[in-house]
C-alpha positions, 0 to 999 in steps of 0.5 A: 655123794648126796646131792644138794639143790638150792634155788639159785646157782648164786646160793649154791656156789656159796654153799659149795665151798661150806660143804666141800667136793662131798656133796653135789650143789645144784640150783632149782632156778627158783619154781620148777612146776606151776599151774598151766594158764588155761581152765581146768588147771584146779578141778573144782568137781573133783576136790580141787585136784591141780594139774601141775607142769614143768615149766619149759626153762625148767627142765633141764634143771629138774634133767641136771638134778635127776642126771646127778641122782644117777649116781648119787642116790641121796637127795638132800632139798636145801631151799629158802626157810619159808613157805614157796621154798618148802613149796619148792622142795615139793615139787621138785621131789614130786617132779623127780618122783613122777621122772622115777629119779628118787627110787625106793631106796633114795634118802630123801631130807630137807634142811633150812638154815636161815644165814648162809654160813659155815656154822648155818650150813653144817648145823643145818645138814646135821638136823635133817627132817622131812618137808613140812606137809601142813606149809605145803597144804597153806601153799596150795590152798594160796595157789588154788585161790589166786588162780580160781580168782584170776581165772574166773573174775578177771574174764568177768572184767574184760567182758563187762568194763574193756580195758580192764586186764585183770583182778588178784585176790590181794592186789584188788584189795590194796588198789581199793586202799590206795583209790580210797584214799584218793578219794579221801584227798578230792573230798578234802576241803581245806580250812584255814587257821592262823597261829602267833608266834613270838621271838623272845629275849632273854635278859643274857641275850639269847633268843628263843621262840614261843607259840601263843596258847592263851588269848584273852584268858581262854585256851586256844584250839587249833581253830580258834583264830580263824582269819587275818583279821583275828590273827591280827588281834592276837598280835596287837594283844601281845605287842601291848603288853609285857611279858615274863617267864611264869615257870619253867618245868624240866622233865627227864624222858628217855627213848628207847630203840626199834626192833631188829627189822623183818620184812616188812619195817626194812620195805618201809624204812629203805622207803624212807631213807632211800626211796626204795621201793619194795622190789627193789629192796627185796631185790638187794637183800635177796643177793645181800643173803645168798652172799651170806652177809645177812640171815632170810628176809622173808620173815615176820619175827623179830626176834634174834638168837641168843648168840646173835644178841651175844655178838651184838652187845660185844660189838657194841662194847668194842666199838662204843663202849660199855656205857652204850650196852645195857645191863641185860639183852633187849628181848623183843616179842615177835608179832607173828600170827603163825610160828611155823612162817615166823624166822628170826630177824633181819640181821648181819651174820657178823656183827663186827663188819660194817659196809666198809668192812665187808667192801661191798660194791653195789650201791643199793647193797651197801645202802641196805646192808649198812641200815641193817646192820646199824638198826640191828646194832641200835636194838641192843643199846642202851637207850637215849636219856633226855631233859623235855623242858616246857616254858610258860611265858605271859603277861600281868593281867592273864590275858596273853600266854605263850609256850616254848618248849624243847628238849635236850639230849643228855645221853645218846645211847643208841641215837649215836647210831641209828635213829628210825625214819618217820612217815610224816614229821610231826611238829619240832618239838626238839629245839633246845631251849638257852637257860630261861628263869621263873619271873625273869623278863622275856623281851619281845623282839618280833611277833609274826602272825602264820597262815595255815590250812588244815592238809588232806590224808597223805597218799600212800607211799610204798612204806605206809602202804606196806604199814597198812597192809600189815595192819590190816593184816592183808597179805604176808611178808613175801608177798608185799612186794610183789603186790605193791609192783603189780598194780603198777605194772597192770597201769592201775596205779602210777607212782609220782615221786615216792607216792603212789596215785591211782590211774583211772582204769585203776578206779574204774576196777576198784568201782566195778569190784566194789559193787558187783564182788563188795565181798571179796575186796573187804578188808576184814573179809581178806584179813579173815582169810590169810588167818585161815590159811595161816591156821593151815600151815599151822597144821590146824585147819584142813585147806580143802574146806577152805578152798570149799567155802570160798568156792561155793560163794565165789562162783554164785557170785560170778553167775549172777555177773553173767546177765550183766549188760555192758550199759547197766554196768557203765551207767552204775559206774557212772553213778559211783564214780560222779564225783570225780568225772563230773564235779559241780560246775562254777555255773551251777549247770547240771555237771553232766550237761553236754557242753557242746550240743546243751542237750545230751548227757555226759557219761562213761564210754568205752571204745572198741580199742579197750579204752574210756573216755566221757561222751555225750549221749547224743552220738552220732548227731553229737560227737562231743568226748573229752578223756576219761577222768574229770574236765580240765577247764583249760584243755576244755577252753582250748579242746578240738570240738568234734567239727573242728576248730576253726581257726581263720579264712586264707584265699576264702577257704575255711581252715580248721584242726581237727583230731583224726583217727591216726592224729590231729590234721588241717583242711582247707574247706569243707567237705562237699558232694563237690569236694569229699577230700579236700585239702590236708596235712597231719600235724607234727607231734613236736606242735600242740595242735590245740595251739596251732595258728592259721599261719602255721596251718597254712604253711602245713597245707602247702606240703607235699612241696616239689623241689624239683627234677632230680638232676640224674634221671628227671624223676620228682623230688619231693619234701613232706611230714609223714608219719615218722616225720620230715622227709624227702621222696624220689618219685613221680608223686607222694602217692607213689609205693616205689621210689626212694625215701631219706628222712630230714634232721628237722622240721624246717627242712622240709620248706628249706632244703634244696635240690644239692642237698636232697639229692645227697641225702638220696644218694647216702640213703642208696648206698646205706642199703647196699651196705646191709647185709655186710658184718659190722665191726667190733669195737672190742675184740675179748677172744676166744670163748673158754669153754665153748670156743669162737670170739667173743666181740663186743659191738655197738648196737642200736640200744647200746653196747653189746657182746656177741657169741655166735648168734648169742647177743648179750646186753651189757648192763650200765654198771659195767664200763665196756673198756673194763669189760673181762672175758670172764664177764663176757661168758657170764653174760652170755651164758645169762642170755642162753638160759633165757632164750633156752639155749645151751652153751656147749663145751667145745670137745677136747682134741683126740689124742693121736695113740689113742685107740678108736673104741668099740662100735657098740658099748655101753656108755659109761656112767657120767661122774658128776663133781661138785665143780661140773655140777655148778657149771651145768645150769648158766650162772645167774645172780640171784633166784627168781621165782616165776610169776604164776600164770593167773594173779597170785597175792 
């Protein structure tokens, strides 16, 4: 009975049923081996040789596989249709082979299939081949190079620019794109331009609206009425002269529909459409395939199986008839630079279920499967016919002339479905226009003068940036989204709203990059790249001598960083990033002046805490900073100075805010031989401390209050703001370790509460501690585990609601109500949990039977008889794959 192994347990139920109890299905959990995360890992003195290891979650899936292979002496490696799943087919029947669990005479095969249906499946299993070598070979050399870029340039960061985390190979690139960009937008000036627009009339009373396009007999730009006052002109002119219809002009046009989607258009569409980013989108197809609704969506073809086309159209005919289906299939040419990672397109397995259809349940699921299946639909009809229509209107003496134009839809075609998003709406050009004649009167009913200012390149969103990346060609379809999260993930860039901005320790990297490693974050530099390895899965190029030429440079590259001081490298930092820390000042001074002391110089430092901030070169006499990133005039206005803000006299005393080491705080004069701690208080989070007034500050500074002697013991009771807040204390002083503490509700309370209610807050804080230790109580009660035995409770936690299984505690998700919460649920859950922490959940062990005799003391143990069934039960149920982040920066 050979066993089968896919990469997620989700997949292998699936392709369980297709194959029946003749096969053993297992899951591979995704990757099973990587590169250790320290140096050494790719041995750049001996010809790149890497040193793999099982990573510890992994193996006891690579032990389930081998155990299976006991009996079952074929091994059939059924992993995704692209490069990481030949790459895990690899390692695993490497990984089996050094564990001696593929012997000489076991058959080993691998399969693809790209939809996971009956017909896929069993066709698959028909055409058996072996693993492809030359997309293995593009795997390793990709691997080799994140990892000798992560482990070699991302030390350079944390040693020479603090607070740095780390550099990738790819995602340095696509931050240097998004930071470019936004540097684009502060570089922007903005120009103003007036345009006129008319509300005519025609003589069958029906309104329609024209822009002007000829003034005073010239043609007219986008500039050419620069200011109000022109605007004006423009309108007087039209206002004082008639206008008629000088032509009509209808033009037929037609449009035709998109491709079928591949990974990277779905990205940017649901981007569009749904504000989804690209993990999430991934996320939601991954499971859309593994429940074989779609086929693979790592892919970047277009093109679509003949019998797919097939259904297509019959589904087309079926639901809209035959006028929508064109008179020959719709072929579309796939784009791939490398065949052998080109797949077929994103479409439905069944062209005949919608969303409703198929009863799909997840949100995001359904929201994607039902755009999939609406863009693959719309690529084999027929396309939209349309009637443009363009209408000159102007006066007697040529000097006025005015435009309107707009276009009518004469047949839908594939418009009755689906029509693709657009990143920035251009100008309305889709209004339909009433019957207009030649020569006829065009009455005027309102002339409206429009300001306008000419707008900034647009900050990327997920979906353009996606766009140019694929342009440019950095990156490939399954990387896209993972570089896209990372540079969030690491802070460099921040998302607001759907565009992405790039947070200043992201500029700060893209600065160091560009000027001590230009190369390696060129686009072209990049791009040329990912075609060499491209050419090594294609069999055409050797992946040692790729990995040879880049290494040679790479390195020579970062020696010559090993003399860099950390001052040399802020100050060139300073220099390239001077426009944005210190644009021109509104009084002409020197941008980098101190504006505290007049006489030192403004520039990048970095703290010993990792982060950066701006500071004057005159430290310590000196101690001007503000936050790293460019001077806010309003914070400035109200900031804090280095010696405090002073905000007034009470009783003689100066009081003034200042920003402490653990927060801002008051004090009561100043520090003197006399009195080196004067008085103080922390300032609550809840107030501004750049707001705060005397009064407040004064009434901080009458704290820590004495309410008075505890009424059981004669002890003090005091009320204070410490560092979580308002809060009582029993004890001789505030300064006191022992005593007892019990937090107030508000900030009020601490100049408010009387000794009664102190002294029961005291009270319930006494008892609650008594009360540790004793066992919560559940809020469901679900029974008995089914395989593993003992309850199954679900409690109500600290983070929401929770089930617990001995000492497994399991999270229960949003999506699912707690009162709707099935046992069945609950042991998924948990059973997710376990394989997270590397935990096993053991079957209970079945009752003895009472005739049943003891067994021999010594014997062999008998071979154990894997199922199809068993087996899937081996490894815990998770929903979908995850392929495990590499320990250094991968694309």
């Amino acid at each position: 009975m050979p066993v089968v192994v896919v990469e997620s347990p989700a997949k292998a139920k699936t392709i369980n049923k297709y194959l029946g109890p003749d096969y053993t299905v297992l899951a591979s959990y995704g990757h099973v081996r990587d590169l250790p995360p320290k140096d050494g890992s790719v041995d750049t003195d001996h010809d790149f040789e890497m040193k793999w290891e099982i990573a510890t979650d992994s193996r006891k899936h690579v032990k389930a596989i081998a155990d299976a292979l006991k009996d079952d002496n074929a091994l059939i490696l059924a992993t995704d249709p692209d490069r990481e799943g030949e790459a895990i087919s690899w390692h695993l029947e490497e990984a089996l082979r050094n564990r001696k669990a593929i012997k000489t005479d076991t058959a080993v095969s691998r399969v693809v299939f790209n939809a996971i249906t009956k017909a896929a499946v069993t066709e698959a299993m028909q055409n058996p081949r072996d693993v492809d070598a030359p997309l293995v070979e593009a795997y390793l050399a990709r691997r080799a190079l994140d990892y000798l870029v992560g482990f070699n340039l991302s030390p350079v960061l944390w040693r020479k620019l603090p607070g740095a985390k780390s550099a990738g190979r790819v995602q340095s690139v696509c931050l240097r794109l998004i930071v470019e960009r936004e540097m684009e937008v502060e570089a922007f000036r903005p120009r103003e331009y007036w345009t006129v627009k008319a509300l005519l009339r025609s003589p069958r009373g029906q309104d329609y609206e024209a822009r002007l396009v000829t003034l005073a007999g010239d043609k007219l730009d986008r500039f050419s009425i620069a200011d109000q006052t022109q605007a004006e002109m423009a309108v007087q002119a039209i206002t004082s002269r008639d206008l008629s219809v000088q032509s009509v002009e209808a033009k037929p046009a037609s449009r035709n529909p998109s491709p079928p989607f591949m990974t990277s258009t779905l990205q940017q569409e649901a981007s569009r459409k749904f504000s989804m980013g690209a993990r999430q989108t991934m996320s939601a197809a991954q499971r859309l395939y593994e429940a074989g609704h779609i086929t693979y969506m790592r892919t970047d073809g277009i093109d679509m199986a003949p019998e797919a086309v097939e259904a297509a159209r019959s589904a087309i005919g079926d639901r809209f008839g035959a006028e929508y289906v064109p008179s020959a299939p719709r072929v579309y040419k796939n784009k791939a630079k490398n065949a052998q990672e080109a797949h077929e397109c994103i479409r439905p397995t069944d062209m005949t279920k919608d969303a409703t259809a198929l009863k799909i349940t997840d949100g995001d699921q359904r929201k994607l499967y039902d755009l999939i299946w609406k863009r693959t639909l719309a690529c084999q009809m027929e396309g939209a016919r349309l009637e443009r229509t363009t209408v000159e209107i102007g006066s007697q003496d040529g000097q006025v002339g005015l435009r309107a134009t707009g276009q009518v839809v004469l047949f839908d075609g594939f418009l009755r479905i689906y029509e693709e998003g657009r990143d920035d709406v251009a100008e309305d050009d889709d209004k339909r226009l009433p019957q207009v004649h030649q020569g006829e009167t065009a009455e005027k009913r309102d002339v409206t003068p429009e300001q306008h200012f000419t707008q900034p390149p647009p900050r990327y969103t997920e979906a353009t940036l996606v766009k140019r990346m694929e342009e440019l060609g950095i990156g490939r379809p399954s990387t896209y989204a993972s570089i896209v999260t990372t540079i969030q993930d690491r802070g460099y860039v921040r998302k607001d709203k759907t565009r992405l901005l790039p947070e200043d320790k992201g500029r700060l990297v893209t600065a160091f990059l560009s000027n001590y490693f230009a190369r390696y974050i060129e686009y072209d530099f990049t791009a040329s790249l990912e075609e060499e390895l491209d050419d090594v899965s294609a069999g055409e190029r050797d992946y040692k001598d790729v990995l040879g030429r880049f290494w040679r440079d790479f390195s020579a590259a970062i020696a010559e960083t090993a003399e860099l001081r950390i001052t040399e490298v802020l100050e060139k930092i300073n220099e390239i990033l001077a426009p944005h820390l210190f644009p021109p000042r509104e009084d002409g001074k020197d941008p980098r002046l101190c504006p505290n002391c007049e006489a030192g110089r403004l520039s990048m430092r970095t703290a010993r805490s990792g982060g950066a901030f701006i500071g004057c070169s005159n430290y310590p006499e000196c101690r001007y900073t503000r936050p790293f990133g460019p001077p806010d005039a309003e914070a400035e206005a109200s900031a804090i100075p280095p010696d405090g803000k002073l905000l007034g006299e009470d009783e003689g005393d100066e009081i003034r805010v200042f920003k402490g080491r653990f927060g801002p705080y008051v004090q009561r004069g100043p520090v003197t031989e006399e009195n080196k701690k004067p008085p103080r208080q922390s300032v609550p989070k809840d107030w501004e401390a750049e707001e705060l007034t005397l009064e407040q500050a004064v009434r901080l500074l009458t704290l820590p209050r004495l309410i008075g002697q505890h009424p059981e013991d004669g002890v003090n009771v005091w009320a204070n703001i410490g560092r979580y807040g308002p809060y009582l204390k029993h004890a001789e002083s505030t300064s006191d370790r022992g005593g007892t503490n019990a937090n107030l509700e508000g900030l009020e309370e601490v100049w408010m509460v009387g000794m009664n209610r102190a002294v029961q807050l005291l009270a319930e804080k006494v008892a609650s501690r008594g009360a540790r230790g004793r066992a919560a109580t559940p809020i469901r009660e679900l029974g008995e585990h089914p395989e593993a035995g003992g309850p199954v409770n679900v409690f109500d936690g600290k983070y929401g609601p929770y089930v617990k299984w001995e000492k497994i505690n399991a999270t229960i998700p949003d999506t699912i109500e707690v009162d709707a919460l099935t046992i069945g649920q609950a042991v998924e859950l948990i059973a997710e949990r376990a394989a997270k922490a590397g935990k096993t959940v053991k079957k209970k062990a079945a009752p003895k039977k009472a005739a049943a005799k003891k067994a021999p003391a010594k014997k062999t143990a008998a071979k154990k008889t894997t199922t199809p069934e068993t087996a899937t039960k081996k490894a815990p149920a998770k929903t979908t794959a995850t392929r495990k982040a590499p320990a250094a920066d991968t694309e």
